[in-house]
Backbone bond lengths (Angstrom), bond angles and torsions (degrees), N, CA, C in turn:
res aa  C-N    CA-C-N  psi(-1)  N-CA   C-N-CA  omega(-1)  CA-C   N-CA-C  phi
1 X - - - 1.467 - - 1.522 110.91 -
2 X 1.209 102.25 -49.78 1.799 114.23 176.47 1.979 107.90 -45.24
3 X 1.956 107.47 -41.61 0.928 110.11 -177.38 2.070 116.73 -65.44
4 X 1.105 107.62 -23.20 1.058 113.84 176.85 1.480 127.52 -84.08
5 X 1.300 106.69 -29.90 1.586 122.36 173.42 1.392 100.44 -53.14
6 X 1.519 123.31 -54.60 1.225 134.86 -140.44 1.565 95.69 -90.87
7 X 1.286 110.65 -42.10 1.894 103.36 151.96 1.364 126.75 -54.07
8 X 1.268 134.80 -24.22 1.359 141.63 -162.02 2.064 86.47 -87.85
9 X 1.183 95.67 -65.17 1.493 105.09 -167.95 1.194 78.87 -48.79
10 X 1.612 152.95 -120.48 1.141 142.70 -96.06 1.834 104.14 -72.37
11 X 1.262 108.73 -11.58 1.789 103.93 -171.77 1.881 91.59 -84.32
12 X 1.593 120.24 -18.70 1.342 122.04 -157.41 1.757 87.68 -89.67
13 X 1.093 129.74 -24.52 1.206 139.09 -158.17 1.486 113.85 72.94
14 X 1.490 116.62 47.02 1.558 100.57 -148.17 1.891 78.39 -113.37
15 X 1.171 101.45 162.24 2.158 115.67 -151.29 1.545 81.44 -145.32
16 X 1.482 118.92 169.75 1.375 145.63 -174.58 1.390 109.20 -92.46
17 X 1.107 125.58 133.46 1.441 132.66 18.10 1.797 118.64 -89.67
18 X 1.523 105.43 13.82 1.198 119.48 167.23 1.237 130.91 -54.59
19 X 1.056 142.34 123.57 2.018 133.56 179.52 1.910 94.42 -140.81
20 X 1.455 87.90 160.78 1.773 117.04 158.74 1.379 99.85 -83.50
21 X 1.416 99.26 116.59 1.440 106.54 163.29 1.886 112.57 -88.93
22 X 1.375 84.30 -58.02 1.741 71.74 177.16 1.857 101.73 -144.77
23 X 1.450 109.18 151.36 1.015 104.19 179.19 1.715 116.98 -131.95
24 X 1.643 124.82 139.85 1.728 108.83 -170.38 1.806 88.46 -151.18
25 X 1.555 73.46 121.39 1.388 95.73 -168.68 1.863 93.30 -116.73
26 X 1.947 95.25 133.77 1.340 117.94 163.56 1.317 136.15 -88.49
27 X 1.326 119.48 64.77 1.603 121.96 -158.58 1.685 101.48 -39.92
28 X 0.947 107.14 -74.28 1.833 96.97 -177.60 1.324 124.24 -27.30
29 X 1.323 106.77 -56.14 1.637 104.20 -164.54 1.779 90.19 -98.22
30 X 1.111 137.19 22.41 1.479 142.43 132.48 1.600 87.98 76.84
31 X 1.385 115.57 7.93 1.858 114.57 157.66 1.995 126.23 -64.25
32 X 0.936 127.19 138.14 1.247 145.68 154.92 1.482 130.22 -101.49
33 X 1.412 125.89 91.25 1.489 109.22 175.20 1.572 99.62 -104.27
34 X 1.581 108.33 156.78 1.623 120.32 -165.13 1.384 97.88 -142.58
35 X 1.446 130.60 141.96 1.437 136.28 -165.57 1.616 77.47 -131.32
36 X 1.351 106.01 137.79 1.413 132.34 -166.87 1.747 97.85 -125.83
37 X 0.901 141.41 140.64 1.281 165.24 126.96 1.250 158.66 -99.10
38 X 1.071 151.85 -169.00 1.882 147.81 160.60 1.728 90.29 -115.71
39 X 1.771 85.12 116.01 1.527 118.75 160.36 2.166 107.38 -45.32
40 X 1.068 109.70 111.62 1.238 122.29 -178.62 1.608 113.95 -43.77
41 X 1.139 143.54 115.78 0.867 161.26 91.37 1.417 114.46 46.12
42 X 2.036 114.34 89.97 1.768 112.39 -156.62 1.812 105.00 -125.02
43 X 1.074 109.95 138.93 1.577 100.89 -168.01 1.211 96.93 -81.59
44 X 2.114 132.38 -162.98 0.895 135.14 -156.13 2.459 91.57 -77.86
45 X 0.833 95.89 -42.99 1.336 113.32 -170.94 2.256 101.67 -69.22
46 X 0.903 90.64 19.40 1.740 82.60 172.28 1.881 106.47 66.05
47 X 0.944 113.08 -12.97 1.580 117.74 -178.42 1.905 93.10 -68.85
48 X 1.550 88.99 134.47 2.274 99.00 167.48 1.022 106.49 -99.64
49 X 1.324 100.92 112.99 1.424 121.42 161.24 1.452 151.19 -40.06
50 X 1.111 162.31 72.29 1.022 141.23 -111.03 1.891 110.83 -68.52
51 X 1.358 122.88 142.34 1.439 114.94 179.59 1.714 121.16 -55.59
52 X 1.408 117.03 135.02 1.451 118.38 145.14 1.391 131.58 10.05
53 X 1.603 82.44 -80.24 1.442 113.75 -179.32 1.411 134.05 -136.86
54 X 1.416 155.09 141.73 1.225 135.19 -168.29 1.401 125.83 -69.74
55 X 0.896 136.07 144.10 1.770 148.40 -178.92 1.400 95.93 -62.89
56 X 1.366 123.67 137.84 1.316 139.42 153.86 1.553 113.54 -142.53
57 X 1.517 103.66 150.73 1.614 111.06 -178.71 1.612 110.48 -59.04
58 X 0.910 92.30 135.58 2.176 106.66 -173.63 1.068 96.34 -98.90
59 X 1.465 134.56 -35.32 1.502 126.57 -162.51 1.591 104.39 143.71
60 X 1.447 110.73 175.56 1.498 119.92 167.10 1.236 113.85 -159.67
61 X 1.186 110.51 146.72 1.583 111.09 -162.62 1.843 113.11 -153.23
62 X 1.147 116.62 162.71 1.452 116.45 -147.08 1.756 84.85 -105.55
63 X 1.482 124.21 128.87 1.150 137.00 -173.45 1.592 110.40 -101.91
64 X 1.218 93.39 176.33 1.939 96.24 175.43 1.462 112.37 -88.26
65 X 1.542 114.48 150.11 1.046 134.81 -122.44 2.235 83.38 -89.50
66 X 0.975 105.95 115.35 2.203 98.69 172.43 1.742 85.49 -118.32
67 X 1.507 95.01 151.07 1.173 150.85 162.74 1.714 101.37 35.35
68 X 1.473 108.13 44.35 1.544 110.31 -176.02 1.212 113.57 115.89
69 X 1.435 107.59 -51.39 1.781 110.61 -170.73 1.823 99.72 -93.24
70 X 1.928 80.15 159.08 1.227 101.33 175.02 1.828 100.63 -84.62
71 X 1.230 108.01 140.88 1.447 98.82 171.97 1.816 113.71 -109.55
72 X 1.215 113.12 161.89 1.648 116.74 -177.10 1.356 90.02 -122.15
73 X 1.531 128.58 149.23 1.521 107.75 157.63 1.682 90.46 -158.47
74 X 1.417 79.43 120.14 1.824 114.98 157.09 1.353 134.11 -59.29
75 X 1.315 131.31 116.96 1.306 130.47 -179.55 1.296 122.98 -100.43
76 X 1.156 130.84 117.53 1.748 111.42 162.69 1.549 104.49 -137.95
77 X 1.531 101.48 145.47 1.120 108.72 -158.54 1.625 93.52 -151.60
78 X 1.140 117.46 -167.11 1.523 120.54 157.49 1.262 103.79 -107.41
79 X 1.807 94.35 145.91 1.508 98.30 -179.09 1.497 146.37 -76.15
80 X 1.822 109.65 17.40 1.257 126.34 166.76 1.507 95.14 -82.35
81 X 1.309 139.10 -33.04 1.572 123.46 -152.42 1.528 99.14 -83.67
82 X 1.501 126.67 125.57 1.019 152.98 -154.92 2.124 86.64 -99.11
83 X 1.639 90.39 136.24 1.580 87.96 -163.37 1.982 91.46 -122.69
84 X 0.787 88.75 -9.82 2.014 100.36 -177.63 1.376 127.23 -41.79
85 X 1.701 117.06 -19.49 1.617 125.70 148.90 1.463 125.74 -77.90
86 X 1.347 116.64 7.95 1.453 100.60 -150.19 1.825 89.02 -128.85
87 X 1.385 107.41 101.47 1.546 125.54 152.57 1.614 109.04 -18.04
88 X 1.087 142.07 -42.04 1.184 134.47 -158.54 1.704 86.29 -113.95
89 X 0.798 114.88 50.12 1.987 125.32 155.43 0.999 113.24 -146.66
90 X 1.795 117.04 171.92 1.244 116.28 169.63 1.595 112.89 -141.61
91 X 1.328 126.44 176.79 1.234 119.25 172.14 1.546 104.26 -61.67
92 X 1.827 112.63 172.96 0.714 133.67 152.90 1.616 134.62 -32.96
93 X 1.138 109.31 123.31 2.018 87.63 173.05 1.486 112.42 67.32
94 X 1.648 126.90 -3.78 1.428 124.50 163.35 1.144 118.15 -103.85
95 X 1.600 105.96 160.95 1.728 93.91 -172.51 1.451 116.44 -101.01
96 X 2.121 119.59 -0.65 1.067 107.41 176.11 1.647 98.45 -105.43
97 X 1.469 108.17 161.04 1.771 132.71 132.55 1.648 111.37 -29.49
98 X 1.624 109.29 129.79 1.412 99.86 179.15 1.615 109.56 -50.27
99 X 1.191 116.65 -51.00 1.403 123.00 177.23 1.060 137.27 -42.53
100 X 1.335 114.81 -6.81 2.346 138.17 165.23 0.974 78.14 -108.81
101 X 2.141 142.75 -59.16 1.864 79.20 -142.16 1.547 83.99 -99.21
102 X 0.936 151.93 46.18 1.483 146.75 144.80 1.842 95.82 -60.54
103 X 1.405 108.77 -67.87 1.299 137.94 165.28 1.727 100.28 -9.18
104 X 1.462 94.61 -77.13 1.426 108.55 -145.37 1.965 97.74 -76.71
105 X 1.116 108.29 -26.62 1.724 131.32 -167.72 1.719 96.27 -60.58
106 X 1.449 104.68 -26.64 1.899 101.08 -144.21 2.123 78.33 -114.16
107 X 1.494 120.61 -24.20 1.786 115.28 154.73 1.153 116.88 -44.17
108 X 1.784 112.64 -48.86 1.530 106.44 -148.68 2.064 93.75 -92.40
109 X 1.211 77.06 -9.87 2.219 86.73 -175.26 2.099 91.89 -76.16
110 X 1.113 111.94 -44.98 1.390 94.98 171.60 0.838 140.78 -95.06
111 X 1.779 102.92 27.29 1.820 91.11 -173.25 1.218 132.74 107.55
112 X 1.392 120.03 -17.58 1.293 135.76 -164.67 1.445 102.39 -81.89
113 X 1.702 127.40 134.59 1.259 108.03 178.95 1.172 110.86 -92.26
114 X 1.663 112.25 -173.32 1.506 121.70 -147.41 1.661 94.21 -80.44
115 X 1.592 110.65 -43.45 1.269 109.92 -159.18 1.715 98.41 -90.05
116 X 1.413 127.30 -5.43 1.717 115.50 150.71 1.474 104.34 -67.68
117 X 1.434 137.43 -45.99 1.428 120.03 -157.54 1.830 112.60 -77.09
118 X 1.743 104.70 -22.18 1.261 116.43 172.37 1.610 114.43 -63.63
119 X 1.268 111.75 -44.71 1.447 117.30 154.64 1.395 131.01 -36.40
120 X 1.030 117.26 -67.20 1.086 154.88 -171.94 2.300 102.89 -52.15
121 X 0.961 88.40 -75.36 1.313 99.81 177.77 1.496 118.71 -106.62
122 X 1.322 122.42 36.89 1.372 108.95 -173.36 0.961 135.74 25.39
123 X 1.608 119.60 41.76 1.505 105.95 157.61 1.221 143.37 -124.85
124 X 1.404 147.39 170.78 1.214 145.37 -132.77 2.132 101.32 -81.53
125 X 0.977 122.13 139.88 1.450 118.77 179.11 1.922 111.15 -51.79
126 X 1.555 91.45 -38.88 1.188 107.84 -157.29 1.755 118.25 -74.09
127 X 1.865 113.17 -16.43 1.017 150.89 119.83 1.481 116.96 -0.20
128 X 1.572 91.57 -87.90 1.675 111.28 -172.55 1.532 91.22 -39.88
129 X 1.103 106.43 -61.64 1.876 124.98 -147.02 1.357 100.80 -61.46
130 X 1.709 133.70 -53.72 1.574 118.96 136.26 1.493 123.65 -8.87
131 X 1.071 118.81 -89.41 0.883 115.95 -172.22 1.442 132.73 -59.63
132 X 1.332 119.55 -17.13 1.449 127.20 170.11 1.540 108.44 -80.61
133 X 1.421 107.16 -19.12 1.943 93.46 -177.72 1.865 97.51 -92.42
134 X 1.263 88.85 -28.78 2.188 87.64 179.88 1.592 94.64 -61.13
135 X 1.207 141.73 -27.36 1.733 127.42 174.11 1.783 117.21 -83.25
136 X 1.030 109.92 -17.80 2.137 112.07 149.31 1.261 107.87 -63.48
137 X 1.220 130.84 -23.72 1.313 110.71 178.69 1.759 117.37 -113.93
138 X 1.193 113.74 -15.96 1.422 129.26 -169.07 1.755 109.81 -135.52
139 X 1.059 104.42 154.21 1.616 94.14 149.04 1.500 116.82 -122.24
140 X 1.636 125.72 172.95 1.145 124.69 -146.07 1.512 86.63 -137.07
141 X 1.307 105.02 120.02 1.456 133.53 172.03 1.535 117.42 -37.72
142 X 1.093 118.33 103.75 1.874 107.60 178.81 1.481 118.49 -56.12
143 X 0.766 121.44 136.11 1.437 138.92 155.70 1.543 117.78 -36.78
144 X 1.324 148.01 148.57 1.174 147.62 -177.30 1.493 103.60 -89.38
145 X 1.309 107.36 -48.20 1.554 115.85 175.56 1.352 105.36 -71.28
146 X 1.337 133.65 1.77 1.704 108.65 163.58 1.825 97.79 -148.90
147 X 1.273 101.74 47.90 1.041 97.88 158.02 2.157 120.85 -101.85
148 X 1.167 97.36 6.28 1.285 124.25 168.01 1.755 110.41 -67.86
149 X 1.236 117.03 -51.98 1.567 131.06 161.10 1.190 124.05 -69.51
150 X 1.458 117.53 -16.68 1.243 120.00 159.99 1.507 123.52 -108.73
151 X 1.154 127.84 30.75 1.488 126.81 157.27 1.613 87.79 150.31
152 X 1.756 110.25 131.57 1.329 92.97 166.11 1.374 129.55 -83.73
153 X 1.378 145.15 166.80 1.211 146.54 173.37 1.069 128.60 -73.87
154 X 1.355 125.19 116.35 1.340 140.83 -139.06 2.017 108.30 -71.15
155 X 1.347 101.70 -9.48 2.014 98.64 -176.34 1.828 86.73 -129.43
156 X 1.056 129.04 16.90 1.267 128.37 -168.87 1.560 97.23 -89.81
157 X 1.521 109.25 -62.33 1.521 131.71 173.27 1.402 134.77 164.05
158 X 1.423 117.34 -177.56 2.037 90.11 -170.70 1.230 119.02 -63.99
159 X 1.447 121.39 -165.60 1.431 121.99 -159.20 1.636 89.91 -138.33
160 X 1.680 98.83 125.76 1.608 132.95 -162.35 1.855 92.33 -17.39
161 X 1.111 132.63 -70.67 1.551 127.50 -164.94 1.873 109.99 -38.12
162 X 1.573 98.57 -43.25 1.444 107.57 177.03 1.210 139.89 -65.56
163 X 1.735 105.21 -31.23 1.586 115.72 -163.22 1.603 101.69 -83.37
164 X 1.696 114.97 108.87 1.027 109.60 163.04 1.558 131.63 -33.53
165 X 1.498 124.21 142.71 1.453 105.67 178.42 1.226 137.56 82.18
166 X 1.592 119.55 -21.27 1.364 139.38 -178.27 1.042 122.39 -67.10
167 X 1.083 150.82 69.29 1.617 143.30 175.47 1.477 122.06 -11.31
168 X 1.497 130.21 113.94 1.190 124.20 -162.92 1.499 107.13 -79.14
169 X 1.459 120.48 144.72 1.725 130.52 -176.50 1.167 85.03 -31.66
170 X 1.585 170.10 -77.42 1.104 129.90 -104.79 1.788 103.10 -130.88
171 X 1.253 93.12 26.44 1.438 110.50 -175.47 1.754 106.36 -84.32
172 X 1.496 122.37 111.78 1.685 124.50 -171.95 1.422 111.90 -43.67
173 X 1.302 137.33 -4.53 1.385 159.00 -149.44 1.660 83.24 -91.69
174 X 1.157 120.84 -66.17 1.426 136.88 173.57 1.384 102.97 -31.16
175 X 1.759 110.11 -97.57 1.420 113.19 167.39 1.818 125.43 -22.20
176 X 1.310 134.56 -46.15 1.383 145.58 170.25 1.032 120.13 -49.69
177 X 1.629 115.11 -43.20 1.355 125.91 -158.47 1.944 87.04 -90.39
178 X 1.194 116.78 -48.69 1.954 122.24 179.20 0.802 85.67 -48.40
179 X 1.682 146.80 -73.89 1.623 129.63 -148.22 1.807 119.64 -83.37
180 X 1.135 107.56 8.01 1.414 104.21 -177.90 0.811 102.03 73.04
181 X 1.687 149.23 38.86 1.796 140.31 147.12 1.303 105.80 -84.89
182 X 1.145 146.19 -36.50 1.561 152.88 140.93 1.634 130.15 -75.63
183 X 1.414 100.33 109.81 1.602 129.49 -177.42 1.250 106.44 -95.73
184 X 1.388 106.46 128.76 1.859 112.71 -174.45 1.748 93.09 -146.04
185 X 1.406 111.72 142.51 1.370 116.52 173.20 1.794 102.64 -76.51
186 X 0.967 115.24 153.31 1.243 128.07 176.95 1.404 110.73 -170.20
187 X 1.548 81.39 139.53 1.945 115.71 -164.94 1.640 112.00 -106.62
188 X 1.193 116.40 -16.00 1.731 129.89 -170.67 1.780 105.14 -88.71
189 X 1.098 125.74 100.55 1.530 119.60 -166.04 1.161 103.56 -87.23
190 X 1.385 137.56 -0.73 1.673 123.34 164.34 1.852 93.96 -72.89
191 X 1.397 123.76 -26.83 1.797 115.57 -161.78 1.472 88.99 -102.83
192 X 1.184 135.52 24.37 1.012 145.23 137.69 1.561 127.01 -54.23
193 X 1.239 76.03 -95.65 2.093 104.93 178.94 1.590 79.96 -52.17
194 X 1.488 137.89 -71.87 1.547 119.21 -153.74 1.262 115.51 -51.64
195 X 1.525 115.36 -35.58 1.037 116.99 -176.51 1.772 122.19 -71.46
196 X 1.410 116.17 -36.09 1.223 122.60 152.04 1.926 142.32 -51.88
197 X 1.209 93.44 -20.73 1.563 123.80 168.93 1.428 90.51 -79.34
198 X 1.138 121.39 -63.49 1.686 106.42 -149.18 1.297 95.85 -95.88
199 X 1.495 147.01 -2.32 1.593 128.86 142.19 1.370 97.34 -75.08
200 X 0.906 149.89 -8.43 1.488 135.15 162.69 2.006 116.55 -53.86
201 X 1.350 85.59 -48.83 1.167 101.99 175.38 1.441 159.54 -77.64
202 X 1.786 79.18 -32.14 1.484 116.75 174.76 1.676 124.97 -49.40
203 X 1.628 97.77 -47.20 1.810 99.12 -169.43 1.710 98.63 -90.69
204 X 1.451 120.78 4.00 1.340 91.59 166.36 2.081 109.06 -143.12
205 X 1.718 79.15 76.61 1.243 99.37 -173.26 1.509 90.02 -131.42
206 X 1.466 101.79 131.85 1.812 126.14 -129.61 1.828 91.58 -86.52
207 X 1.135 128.91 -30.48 0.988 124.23 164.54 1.928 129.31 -139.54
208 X 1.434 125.75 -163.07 1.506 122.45 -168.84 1.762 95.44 -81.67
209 X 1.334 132.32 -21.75 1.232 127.40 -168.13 1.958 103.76 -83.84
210 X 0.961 105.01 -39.56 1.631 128.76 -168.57 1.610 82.94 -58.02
211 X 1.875 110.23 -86.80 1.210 103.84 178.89 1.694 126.36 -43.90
212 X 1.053 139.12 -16.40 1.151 142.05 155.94 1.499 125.40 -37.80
213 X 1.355 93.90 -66.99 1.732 113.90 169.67 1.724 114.07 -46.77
214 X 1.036 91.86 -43.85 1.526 108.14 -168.71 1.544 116.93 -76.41
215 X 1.700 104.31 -32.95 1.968 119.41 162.68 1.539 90.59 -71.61
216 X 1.167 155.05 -65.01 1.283 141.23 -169.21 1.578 125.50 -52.40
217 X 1.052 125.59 -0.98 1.174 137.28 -155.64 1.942 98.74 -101.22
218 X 1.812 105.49 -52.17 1.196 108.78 138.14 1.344 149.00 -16.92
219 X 1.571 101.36 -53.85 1.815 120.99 -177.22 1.085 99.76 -76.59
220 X 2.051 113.71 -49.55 1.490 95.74 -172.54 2.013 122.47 -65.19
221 X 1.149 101.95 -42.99 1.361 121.66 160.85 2.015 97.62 -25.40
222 X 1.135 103.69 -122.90 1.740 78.38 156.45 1.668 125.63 48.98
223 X 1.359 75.60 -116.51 1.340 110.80 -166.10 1.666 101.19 -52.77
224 X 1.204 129.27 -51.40 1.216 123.05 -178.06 1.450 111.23 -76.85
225 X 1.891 134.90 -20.24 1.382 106.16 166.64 1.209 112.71 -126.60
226 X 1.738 121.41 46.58 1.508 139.98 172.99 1.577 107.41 -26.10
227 X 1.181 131.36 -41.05 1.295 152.89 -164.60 1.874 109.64 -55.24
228 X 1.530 85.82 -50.00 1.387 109.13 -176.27 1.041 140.62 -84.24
229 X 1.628 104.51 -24.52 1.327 129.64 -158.92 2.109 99.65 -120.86
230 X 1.217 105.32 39.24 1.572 104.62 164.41 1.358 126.71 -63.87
231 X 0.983 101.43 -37.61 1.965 108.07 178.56 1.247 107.21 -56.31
232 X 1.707 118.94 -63.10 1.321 143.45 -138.83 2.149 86.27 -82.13
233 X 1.442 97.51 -47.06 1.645 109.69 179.62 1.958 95.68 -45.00
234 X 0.909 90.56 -79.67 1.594 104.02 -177.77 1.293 104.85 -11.03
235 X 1.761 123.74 -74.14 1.328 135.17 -124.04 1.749 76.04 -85.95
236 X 1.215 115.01 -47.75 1.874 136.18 -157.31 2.346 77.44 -59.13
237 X 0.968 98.68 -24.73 1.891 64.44 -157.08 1.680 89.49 -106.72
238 X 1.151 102.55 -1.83 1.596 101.73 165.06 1.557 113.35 -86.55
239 X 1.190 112.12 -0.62 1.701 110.94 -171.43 1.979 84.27 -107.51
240 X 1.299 107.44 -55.19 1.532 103.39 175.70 1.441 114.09 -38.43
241 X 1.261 132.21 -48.56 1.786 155.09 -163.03 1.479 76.53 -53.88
242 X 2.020 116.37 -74.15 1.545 113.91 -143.24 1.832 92.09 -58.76
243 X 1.134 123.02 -54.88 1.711 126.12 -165.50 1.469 89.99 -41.02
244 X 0.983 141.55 -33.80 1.914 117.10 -160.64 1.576 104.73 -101.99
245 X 1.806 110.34 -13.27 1.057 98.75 163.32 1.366 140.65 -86.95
């Protein structure tokens, strides 16, 4: 069980003094909720210490979607510990993790409609609509993981119009490579795991727009570590070459 926690944390991005306290997962309805905490407090001798201060509920909030499931994740903490860096939280009174509505903020910025992103991620309309009036009054912190879709990074590498060779987002090369019809060796273990998430995801994504979103996710990937990914570029525009022939 311990072995699995410690997988969950690293897909959550979750770091120390952070831990899974408890986790109950709904295989059917393909839900995950995860109770997040501060790792207890151990003297020089391995003995836990008693806490500071007492644990109270911080909130809970509906996360981005890993390896099929929707995830929920619960916080409790004490209420001096300031939670405002950490992707796997959310404001007050909202129902996503900065890390969805970063997500969901940079859908409705391109266009994406309400009832594809409801698709898409199972969530409630009424949700979205939260969250679109909390950005008239505030803005909402990007995400690290999709700040790649929102502008690329300037020493990372060029930006999609530039990169010789690149298959443009809407190029089927995209789509092929999400469904597992195109096999490419790859050495980069973040385009790994991404890439394994989103065939996770890919064949039971409810319609051609859903899967769309989900082949782009790829491009942006891409596009933000072009630098790195020459081999994998190569093989990807040699599989594009055979499609036009």
């Amino acid at each position: 069980m311990r072995t699995d926690h410690q997988l969950l944390e690293q897909l959550l991005e979750l770091h120390e003094p952070w831990e899974i306290r408890a986790v109950r997962t709904d295989i059917h309805g393909r839900r995950c909720e995860v109770e997040v905490g501060l790792a207890a407090p151990r003297t020089w001798f391995g003995l836990v210490r008693k806490p500071s201060a007492p644990a109270v509920e911080r909130g809970e909030w509906r996360h981005l979607n890993l390896a099929g499931f929707r995830y929920v994740v619960r916080v409790v903490a004490p209420a001096s510990v300031s939670l405002e860096r950490y992707e796997w939280t959310g404001e007050p009174e909202q129902p996503f993790t900065r890390a969805m509505s970063a997500r969901l903020t940079r859908l409705l910025a391109e266009g994406v409609s309400l009832e594809g992103i409801c698709r898409l991620f199972g969530v409630d309309p009424g949700e979205i609509w939260r969250l679109k009036r909390s950005l008239e009054t505030r803005s909402v912190r990007v995400s690290p993981l999709d700040a790649a879709g929102a502008a690329p990074d300037a020493g990372a590498g060029p930006a999609a119009g530039a990169a010789p060779g690149l298959p443009e987002a809407d190029d089927p090369v995209w789509g092929r490579l999400a469904g597992g019809d195109i096999s490419i060796d790859i050495g980069v273990l973040s385009l790994k795991l991404l890439l394994t998430r989103v065939r996770s995801q890919y064949e039971a994504m409810p319609d051609d727009e859903s899967r769309r979103l989900k082949a782009r996710e790829l491009h942006r990937f891409f596009v933000k570590n072009l630098r790195m990914l020459g081999a994998e570029l190569q093989q990807l525009r040699a599989s594009a070459l055979r499609e036009e022939a």
